[in-house]
ChimeraX commands (.cxc) that place a marker at each C-alpha (Angstrom):
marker #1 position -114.15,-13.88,64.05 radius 0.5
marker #1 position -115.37,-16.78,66.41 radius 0.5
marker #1 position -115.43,-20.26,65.67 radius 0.5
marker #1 position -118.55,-21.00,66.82 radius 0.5
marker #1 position -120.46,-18.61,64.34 radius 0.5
marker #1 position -118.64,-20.58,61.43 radius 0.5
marker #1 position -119.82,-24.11,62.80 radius 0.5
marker #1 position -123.32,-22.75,63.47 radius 0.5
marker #1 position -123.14,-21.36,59.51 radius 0.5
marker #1 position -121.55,-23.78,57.94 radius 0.5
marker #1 position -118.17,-22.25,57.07 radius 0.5
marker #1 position -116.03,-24.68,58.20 radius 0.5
marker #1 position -114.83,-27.17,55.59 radius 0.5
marker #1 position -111.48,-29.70,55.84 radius 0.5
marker #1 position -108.56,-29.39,52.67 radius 0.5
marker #1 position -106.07,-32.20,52.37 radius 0.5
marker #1 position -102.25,-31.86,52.27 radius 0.5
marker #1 position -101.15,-35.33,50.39 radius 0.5
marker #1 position -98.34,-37.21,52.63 radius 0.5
marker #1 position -95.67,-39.40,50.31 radius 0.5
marker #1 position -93.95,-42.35,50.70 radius 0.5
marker #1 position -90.08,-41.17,50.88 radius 0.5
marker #1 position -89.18,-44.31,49.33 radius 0.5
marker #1 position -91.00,-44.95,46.55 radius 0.5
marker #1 position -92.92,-40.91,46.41 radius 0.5
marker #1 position -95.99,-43.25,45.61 radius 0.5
marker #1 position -99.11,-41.23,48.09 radius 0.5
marker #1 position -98.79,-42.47,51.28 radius 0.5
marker #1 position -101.70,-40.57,52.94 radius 0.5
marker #1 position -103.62,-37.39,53.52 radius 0.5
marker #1 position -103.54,-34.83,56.59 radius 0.5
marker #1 position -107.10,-32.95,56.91 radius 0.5
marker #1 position -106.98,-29.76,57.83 radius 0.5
marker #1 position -109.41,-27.15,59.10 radius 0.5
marker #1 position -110.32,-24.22,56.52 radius 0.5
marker #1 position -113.44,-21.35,57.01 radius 0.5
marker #1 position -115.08,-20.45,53.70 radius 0.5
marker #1 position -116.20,-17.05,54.52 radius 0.5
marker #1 position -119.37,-15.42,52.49 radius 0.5
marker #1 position -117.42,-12.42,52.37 radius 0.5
marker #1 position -113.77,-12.39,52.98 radius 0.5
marker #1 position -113.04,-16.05,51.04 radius 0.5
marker #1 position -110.86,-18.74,52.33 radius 0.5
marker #1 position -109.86,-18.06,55.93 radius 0.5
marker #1 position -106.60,-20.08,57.46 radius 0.5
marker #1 position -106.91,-21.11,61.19 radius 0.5
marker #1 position -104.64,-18.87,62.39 radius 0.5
marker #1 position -107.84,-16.64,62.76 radius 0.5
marker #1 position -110.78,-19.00,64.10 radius 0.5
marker #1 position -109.07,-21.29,65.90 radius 0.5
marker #1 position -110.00,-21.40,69.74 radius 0.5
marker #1 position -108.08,-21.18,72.75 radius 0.5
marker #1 position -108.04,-24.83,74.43 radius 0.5
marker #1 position -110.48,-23.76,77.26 radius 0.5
marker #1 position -113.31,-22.24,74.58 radius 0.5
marker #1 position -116.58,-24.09,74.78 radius 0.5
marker #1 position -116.34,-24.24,71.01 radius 0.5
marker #1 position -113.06,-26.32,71.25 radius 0.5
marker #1 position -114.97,-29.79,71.92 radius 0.5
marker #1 position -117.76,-29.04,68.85 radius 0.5
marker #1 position -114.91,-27.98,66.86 radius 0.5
marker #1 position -113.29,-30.84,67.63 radius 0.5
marker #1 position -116.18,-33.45,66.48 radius 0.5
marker #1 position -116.73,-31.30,63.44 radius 0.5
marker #1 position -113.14,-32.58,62.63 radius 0.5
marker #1 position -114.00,-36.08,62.99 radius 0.5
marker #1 position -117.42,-36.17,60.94 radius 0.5
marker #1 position -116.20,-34.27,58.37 radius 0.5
marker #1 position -113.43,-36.70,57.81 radius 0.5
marker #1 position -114.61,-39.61,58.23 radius 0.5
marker #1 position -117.58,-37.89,55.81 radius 0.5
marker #1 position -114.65,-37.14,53.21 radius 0.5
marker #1 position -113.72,-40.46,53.37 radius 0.5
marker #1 position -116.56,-42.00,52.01 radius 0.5
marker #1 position -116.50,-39.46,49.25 radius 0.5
marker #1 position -113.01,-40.32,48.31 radius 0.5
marker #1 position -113.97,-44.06,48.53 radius 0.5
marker #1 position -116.74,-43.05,46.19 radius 0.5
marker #1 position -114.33,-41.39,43.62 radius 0.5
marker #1 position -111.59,-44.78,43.84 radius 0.5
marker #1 position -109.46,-42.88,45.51 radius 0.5
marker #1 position -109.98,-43.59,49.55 radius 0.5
marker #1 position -107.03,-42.52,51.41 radius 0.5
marker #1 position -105.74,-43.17,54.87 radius 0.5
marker #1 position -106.22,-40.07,56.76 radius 0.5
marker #1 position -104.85,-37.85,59.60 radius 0.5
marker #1 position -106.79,-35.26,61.45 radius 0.5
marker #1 position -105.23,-32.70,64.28 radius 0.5
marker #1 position -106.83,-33.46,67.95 radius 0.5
marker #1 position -106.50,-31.49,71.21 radius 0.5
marker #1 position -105.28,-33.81,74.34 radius 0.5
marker #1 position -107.62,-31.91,76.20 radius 0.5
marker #1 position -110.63,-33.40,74.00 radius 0.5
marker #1 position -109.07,-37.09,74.34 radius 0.5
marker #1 position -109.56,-36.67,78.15 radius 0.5
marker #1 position -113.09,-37.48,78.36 radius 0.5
marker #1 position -113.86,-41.32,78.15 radius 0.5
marker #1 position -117.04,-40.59,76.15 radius 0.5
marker #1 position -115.04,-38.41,73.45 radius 0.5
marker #1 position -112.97,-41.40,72.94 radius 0.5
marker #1 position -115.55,-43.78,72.82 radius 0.5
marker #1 position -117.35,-41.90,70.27 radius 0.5
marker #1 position -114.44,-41.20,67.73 radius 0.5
marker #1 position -113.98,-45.14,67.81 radius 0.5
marker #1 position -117.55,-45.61,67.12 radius 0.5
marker #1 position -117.37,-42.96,63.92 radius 0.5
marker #1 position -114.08,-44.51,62.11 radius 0.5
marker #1 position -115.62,-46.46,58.95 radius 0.5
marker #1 position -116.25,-50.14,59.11 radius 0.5
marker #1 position -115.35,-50.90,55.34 radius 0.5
marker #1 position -112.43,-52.75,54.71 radius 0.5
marker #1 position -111.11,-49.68,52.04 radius 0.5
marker #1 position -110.87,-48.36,55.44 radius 0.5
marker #1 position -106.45,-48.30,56.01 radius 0.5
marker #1 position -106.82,-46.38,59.77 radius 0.5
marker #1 position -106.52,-43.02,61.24 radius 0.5
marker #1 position -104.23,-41.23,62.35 radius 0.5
marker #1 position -104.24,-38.55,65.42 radius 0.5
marker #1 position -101.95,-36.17,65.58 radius 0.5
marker #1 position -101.34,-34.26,68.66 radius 0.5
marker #1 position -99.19,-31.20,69.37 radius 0.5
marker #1 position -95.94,-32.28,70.99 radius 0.5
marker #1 position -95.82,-29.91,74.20 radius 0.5
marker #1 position -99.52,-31.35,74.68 radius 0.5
marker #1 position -98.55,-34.97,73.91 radius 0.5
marker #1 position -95.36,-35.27,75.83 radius 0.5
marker #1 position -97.53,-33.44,79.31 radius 0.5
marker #1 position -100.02,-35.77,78.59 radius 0.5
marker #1 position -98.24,-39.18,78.08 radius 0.5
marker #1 position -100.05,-41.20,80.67 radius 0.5
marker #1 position -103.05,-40.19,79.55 radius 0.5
marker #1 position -102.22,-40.60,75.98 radius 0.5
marker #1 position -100.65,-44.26,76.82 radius 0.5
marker #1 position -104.47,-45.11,77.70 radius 0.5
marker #1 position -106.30,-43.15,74.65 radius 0.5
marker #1 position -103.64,-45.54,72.55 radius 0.5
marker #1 position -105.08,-49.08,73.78 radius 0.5
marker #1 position -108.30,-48.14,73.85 radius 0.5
marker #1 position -108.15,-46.53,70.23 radius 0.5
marker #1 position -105.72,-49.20,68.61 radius 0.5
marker #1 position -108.41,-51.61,68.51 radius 0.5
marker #1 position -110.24,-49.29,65.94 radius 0.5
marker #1 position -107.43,-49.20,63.70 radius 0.5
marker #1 position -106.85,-45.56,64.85 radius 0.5
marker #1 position -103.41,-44.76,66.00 radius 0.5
marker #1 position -101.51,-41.47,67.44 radius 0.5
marker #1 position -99.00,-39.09,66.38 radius 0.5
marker #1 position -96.78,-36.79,68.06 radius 0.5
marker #1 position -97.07,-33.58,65.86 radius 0.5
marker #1 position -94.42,-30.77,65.58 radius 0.5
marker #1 position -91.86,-32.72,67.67 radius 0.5
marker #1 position -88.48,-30.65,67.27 radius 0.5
marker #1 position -86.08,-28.90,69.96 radius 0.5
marker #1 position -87.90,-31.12,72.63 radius 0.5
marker #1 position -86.86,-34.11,71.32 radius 0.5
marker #1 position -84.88,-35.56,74.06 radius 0.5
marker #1 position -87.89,-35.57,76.61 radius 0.5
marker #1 position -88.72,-38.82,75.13 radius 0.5
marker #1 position -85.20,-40.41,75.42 radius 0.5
marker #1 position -85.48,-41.48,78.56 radius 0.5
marker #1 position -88.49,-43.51,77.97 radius 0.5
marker #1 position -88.90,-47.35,77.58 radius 0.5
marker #1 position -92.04,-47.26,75.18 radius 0.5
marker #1 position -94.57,-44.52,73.47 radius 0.5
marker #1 position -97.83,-44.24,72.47 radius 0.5
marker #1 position -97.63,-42.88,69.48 radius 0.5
marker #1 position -97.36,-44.57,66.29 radius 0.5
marker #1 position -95.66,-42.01,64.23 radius 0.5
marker #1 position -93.36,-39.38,64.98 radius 0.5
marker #1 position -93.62,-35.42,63.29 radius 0.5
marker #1 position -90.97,-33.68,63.06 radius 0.5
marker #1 position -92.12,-29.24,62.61 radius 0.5
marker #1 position -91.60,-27.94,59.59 radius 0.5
marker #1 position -89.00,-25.06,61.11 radius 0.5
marker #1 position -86.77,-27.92,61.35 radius 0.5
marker #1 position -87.20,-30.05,57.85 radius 0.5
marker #1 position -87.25,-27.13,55.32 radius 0.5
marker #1 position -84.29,-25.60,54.82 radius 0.5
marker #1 position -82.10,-28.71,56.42 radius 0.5
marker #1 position -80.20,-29.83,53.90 radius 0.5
marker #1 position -78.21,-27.04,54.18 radius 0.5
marker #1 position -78.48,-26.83,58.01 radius 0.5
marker #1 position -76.26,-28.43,60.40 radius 0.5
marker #1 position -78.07,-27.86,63.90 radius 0.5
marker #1 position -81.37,-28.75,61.71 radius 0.5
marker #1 position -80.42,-32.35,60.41 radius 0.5
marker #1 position -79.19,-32.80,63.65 radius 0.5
marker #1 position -82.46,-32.64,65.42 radius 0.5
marker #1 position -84.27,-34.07,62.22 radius 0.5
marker #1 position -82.15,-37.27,62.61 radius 0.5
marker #1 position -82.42,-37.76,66.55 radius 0.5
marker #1 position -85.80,-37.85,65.80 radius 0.5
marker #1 position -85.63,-40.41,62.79 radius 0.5
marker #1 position -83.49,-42.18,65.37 radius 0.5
marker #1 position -85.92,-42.12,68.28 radius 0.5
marker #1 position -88.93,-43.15,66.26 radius 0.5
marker #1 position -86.33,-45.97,64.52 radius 0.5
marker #1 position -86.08,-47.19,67.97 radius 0.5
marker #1 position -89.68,-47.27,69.46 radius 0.5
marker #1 position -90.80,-48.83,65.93 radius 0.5
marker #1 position -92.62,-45.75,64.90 radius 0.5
marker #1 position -92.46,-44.20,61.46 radius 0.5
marker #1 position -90.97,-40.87,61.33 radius 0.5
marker #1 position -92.50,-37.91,59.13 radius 0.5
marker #1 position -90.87,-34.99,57.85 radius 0.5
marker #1 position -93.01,-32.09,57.51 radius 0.5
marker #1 position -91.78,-28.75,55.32 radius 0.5
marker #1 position -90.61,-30.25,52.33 radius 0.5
marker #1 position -90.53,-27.44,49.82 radius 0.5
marker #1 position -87.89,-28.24,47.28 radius 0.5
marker #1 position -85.90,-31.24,45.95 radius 0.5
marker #1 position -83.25,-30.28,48.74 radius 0.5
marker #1 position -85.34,-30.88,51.50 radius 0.5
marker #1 position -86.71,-34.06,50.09 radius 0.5
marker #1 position -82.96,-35.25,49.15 radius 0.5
marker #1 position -82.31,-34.86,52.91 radius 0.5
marker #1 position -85.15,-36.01,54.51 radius 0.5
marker #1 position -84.05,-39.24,52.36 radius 0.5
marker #1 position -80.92,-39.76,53.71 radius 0.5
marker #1 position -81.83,-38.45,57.34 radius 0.5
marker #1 position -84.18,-41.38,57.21 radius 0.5
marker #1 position -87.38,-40.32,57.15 radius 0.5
marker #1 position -90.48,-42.52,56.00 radius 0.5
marker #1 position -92.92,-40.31,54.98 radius 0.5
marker #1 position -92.57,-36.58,54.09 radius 0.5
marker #1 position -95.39,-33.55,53.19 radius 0.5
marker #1 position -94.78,-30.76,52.22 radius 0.5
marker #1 position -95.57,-28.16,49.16 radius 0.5
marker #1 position -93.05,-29.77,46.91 radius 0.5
marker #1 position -96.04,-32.53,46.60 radius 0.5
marker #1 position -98.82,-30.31,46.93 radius 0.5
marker #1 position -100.49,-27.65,49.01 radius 0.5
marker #1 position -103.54,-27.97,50.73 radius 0.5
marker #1 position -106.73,-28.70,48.47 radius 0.5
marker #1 position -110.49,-28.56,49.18 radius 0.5
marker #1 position -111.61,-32.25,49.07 radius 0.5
marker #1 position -112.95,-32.34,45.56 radius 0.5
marker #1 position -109.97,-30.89,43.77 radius 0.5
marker #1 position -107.64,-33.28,46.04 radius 0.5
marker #1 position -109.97,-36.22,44.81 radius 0.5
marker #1 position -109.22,-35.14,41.11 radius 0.5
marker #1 position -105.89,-35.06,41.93 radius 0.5
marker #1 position -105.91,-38.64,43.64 radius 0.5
marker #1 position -106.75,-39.98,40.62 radius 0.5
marker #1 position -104.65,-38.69,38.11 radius 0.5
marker #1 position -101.96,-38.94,39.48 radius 0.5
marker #1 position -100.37,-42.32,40.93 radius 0.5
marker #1 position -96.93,-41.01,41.93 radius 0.5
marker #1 position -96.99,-37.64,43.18 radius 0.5
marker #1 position -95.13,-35.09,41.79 radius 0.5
marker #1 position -94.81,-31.59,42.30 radius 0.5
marker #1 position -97.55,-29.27,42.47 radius 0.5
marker link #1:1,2 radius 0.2
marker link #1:2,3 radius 0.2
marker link #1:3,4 radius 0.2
marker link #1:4,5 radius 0.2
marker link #1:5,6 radius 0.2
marker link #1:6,7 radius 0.2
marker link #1:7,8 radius 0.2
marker link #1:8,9 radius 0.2
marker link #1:9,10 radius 0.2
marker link #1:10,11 radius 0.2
marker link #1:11,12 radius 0.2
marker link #1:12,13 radius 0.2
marker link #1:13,14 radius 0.2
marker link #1:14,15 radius 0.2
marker link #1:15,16 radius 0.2
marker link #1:16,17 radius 0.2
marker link #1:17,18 radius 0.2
marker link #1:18,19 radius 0.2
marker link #1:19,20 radius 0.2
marker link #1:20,21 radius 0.2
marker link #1:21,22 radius 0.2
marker link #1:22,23 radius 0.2
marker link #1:23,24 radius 0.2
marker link #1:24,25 radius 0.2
marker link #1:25,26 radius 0.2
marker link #1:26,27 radius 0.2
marker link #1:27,28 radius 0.2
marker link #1:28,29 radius 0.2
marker link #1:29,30 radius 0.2
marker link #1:30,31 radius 0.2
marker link #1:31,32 radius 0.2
marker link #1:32,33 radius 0.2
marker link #1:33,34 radius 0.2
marker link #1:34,35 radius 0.2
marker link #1:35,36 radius 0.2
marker link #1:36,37 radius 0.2
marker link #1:37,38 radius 0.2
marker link #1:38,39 radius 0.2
marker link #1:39,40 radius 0.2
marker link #1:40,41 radius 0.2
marker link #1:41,42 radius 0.2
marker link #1:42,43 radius 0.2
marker link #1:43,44 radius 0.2
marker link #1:44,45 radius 0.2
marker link #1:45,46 radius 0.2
marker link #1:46,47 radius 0.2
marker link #1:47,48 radius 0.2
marker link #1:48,49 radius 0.2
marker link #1:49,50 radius 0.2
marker link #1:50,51 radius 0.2
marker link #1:51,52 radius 0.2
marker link #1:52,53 radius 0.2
marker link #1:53,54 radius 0.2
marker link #1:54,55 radius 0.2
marker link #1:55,56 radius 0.2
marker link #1:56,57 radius 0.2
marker link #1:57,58 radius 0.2
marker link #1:58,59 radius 0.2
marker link #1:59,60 radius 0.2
marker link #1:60,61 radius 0.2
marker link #1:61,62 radius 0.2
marker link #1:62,63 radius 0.2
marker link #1:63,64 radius 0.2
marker link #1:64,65 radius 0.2
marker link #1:65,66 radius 0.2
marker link #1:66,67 radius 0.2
marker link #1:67,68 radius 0.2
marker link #1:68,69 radius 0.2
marker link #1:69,70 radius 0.2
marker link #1:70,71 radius 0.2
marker link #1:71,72 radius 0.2
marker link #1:72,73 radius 0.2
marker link #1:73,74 radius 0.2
marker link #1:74,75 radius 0.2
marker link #1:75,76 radius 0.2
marker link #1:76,77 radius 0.2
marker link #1:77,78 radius 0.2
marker link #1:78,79 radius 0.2
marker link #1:79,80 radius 0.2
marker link #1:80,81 radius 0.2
marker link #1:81,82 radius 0.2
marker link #1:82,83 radius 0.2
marker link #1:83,84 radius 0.2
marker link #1:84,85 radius 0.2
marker link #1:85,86 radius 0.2
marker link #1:86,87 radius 0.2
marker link #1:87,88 radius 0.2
marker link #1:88,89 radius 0.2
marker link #1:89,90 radius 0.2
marker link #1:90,91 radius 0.2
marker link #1:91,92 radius 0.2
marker link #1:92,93 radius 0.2
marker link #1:93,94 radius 0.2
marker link #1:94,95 radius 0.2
marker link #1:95,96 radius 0.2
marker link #1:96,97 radius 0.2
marker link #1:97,98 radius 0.2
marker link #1:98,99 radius 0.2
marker link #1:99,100 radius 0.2
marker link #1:100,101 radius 0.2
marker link #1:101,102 radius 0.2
marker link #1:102,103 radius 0.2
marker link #1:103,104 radius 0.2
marker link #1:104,105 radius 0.2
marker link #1:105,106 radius 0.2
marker link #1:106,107 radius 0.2
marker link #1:107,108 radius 0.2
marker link #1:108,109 radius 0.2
marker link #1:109,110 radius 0.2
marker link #1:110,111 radius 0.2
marker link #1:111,112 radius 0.2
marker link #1:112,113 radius 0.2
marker link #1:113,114 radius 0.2
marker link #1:114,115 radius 0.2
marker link #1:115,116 radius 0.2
marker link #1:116,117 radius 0.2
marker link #1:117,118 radius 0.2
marker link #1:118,119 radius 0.2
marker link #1:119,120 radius 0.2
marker link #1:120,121 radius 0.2
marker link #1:121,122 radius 0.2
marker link #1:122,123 radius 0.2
marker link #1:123,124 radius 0.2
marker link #1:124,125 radius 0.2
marker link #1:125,126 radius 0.2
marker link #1:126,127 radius 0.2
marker link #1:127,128 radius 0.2
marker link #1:128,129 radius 0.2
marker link #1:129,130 radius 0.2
marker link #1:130,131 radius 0.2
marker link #1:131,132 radius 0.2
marker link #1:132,133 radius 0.2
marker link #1:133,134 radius 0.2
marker link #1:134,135 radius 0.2
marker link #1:135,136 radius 0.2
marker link #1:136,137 radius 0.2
marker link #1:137,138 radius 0.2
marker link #1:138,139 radius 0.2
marker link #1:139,140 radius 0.2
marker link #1:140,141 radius 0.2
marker link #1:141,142 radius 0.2
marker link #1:142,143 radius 0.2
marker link #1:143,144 radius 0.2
marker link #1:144,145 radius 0.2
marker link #1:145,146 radius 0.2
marker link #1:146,147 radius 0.2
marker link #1:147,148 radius 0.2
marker link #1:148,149 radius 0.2
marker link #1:149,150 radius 0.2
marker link #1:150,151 radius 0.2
marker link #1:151,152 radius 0.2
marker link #1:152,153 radius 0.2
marker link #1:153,154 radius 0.2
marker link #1:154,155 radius 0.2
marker link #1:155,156 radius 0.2
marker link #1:156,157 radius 0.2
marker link #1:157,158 radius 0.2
marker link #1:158,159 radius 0.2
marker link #1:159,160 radius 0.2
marker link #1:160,161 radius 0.2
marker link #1:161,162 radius 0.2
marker link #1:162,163 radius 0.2
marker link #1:163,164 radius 0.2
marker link #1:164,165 radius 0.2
marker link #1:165,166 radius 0.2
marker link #1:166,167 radius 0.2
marker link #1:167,168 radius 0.2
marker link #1:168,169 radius 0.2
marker link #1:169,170 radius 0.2
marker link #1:170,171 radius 0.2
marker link #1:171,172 radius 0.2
marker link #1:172,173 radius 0.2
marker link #1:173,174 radius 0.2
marker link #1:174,175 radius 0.2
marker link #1:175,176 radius 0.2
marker link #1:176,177 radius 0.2
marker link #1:177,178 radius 0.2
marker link #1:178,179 radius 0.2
marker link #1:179,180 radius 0.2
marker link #1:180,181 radius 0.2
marker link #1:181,182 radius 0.2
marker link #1:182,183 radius 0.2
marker link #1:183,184 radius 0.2
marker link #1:184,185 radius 0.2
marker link #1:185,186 radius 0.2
marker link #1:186,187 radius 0.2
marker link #1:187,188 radius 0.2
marker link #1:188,189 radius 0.2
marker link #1:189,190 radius 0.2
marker link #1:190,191 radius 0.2
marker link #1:191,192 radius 0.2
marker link #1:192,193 radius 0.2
marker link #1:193,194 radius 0.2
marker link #1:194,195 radius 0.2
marker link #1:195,196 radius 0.2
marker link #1:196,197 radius 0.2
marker link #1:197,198 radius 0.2
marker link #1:198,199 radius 0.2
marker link #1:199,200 radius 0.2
marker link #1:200,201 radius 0.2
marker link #1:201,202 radius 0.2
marker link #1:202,203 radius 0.2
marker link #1:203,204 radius 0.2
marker link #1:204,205 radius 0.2
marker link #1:205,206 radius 0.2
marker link #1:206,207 radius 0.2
marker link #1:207,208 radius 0.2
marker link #1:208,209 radius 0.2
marker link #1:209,210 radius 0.2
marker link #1:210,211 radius 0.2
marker link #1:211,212 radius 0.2
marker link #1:212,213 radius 0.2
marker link #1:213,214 radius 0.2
marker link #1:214,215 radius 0.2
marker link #1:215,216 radius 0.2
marker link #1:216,217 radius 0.2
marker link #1:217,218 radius 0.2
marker link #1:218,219 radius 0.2
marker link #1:219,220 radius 0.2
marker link #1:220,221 radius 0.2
marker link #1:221,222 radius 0.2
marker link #1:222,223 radius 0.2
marker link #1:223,224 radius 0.2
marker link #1:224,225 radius 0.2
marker link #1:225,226 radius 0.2
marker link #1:226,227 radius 0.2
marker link #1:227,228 radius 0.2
marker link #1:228,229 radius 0.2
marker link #1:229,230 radius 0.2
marker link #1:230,231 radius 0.2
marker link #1:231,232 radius 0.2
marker link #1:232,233 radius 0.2
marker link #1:233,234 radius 0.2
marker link #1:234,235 radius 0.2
marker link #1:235,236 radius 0.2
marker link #1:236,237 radius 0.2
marker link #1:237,238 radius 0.2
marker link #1:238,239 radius 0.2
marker link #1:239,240 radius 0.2
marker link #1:240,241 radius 0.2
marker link #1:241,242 radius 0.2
marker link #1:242,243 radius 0.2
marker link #1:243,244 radius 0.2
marker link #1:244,245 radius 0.2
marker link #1:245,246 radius 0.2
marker link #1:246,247 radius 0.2
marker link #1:247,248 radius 0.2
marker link #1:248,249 radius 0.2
marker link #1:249,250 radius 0.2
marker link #1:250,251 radius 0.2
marker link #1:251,252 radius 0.2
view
């Protein structure tokens, strides 16, 4: 199944995962992320359609991402419930100058608007840090900033570093669920509390499936968490509903 016949028919649509304040589990946020509707075989997760890094389909997936969002947005705006949002980008597409220039020029202009957020896979982001350093300046003045996305067992490749570009840090799933119970997990889950603590980045804990997990990411030190104890991922108009019924999320 390739990507690019989904684009060209229309298959592609974006679901939101809600992201909570750890604090105060008031809605801190929304992730977007890709789904294919398929005429035949339903609801189709990425795993299957999404592109190796080099397929010419990667860019035009890539600015389907960012229209549809920012598209969304407006929509949610529409329903009083506009959210700040996150959407998952490629380094590779934040090489070219243009790309860049363009996603600035798309983010919305309305002062509902909170920002956007990038998030970028960590083996990309941390081989890419020079690069990234420049996206960061040029995108910061848009109110969009970047994440480091699925940050875990590489963790100390940023020790050694005096600053970051990113704005957030993510820490994967593999090592948030389950670590309330894990030593060698909280371990890693609270370096990288500590290392986002120290660059003045907010750290997110991804995975959180039961009470357990969100009792640890708590004490860990985490500022935001996601995960299905709050809600899976929703198509856009049944993630609107649930904006607006619900002021503290709870789970779902």
């Amino acid at each position: 199944m390739h990507v690019g016949e989904a684009l060209h028919a229309g298959w592609l649509e974006l679901w939101y995962q809600p992201k909570i304040d750890a604090r105060t589990l008031v809605r801190n946020g929304a992730e977007a992320l890709v789904r294919m509707r398929h005429p035949t075989w339903g609801v189709v997760p990425p795993a299957y359609f999404i592109p190796e890094p080099h397929d010419p389909h990667f860019r035009e997936l890539s600015e389907f991402v960012i229209d549809r969002a920012m598209q969304d947005w407006h929509y949610l705006l529409e329903q009083q419930s506009p959210v700040d949002l996150a959407i998952n980008l490629p380094a590779a597409y934040l090489r070219e100058p243009q790309a860049v220039r363009d996603l600035c020029r798309r983010v919305p202009t309305h002062p509902a608007f909170g920002g956007l957020t990038v998030e970028i896979d960590s083996e990309e982001a941390i081989r890419e840090l020079d690069l990234l350093a420049e996206v960061a300046r040029e995108v910061g003045l848009h109110n969009i900033g970047l994440s480091i996305d699925n940050l875990g067992a590489n963790w100390p490749q940023l020790m050694e570093l005096d600053k970051i570009p990113f704005v957030k840090l993510k820490a994967d799933r593999q090592f948030v669920t389950g670590s309330g119970g894990d030593r060698l997990k909280r371990t890693v889950c609270r370096h990288i509390v500590e290392l986002a603590q120290g660059f003045g980045a907010h750290a997110v804990a991804q995975g959180v499936e039961s009470r357990a997990d969100l009792v640890a990411a708590s004490e860990l030190g985490f500022d935001v968490v996601q995960g299905f104890l709050f809600g899976k991922p929703m198509p856009l108009k049944k993630f609107a509903k649930a904006a607006l019924t619900r002021t503290v999320m709870g789970q779902a």
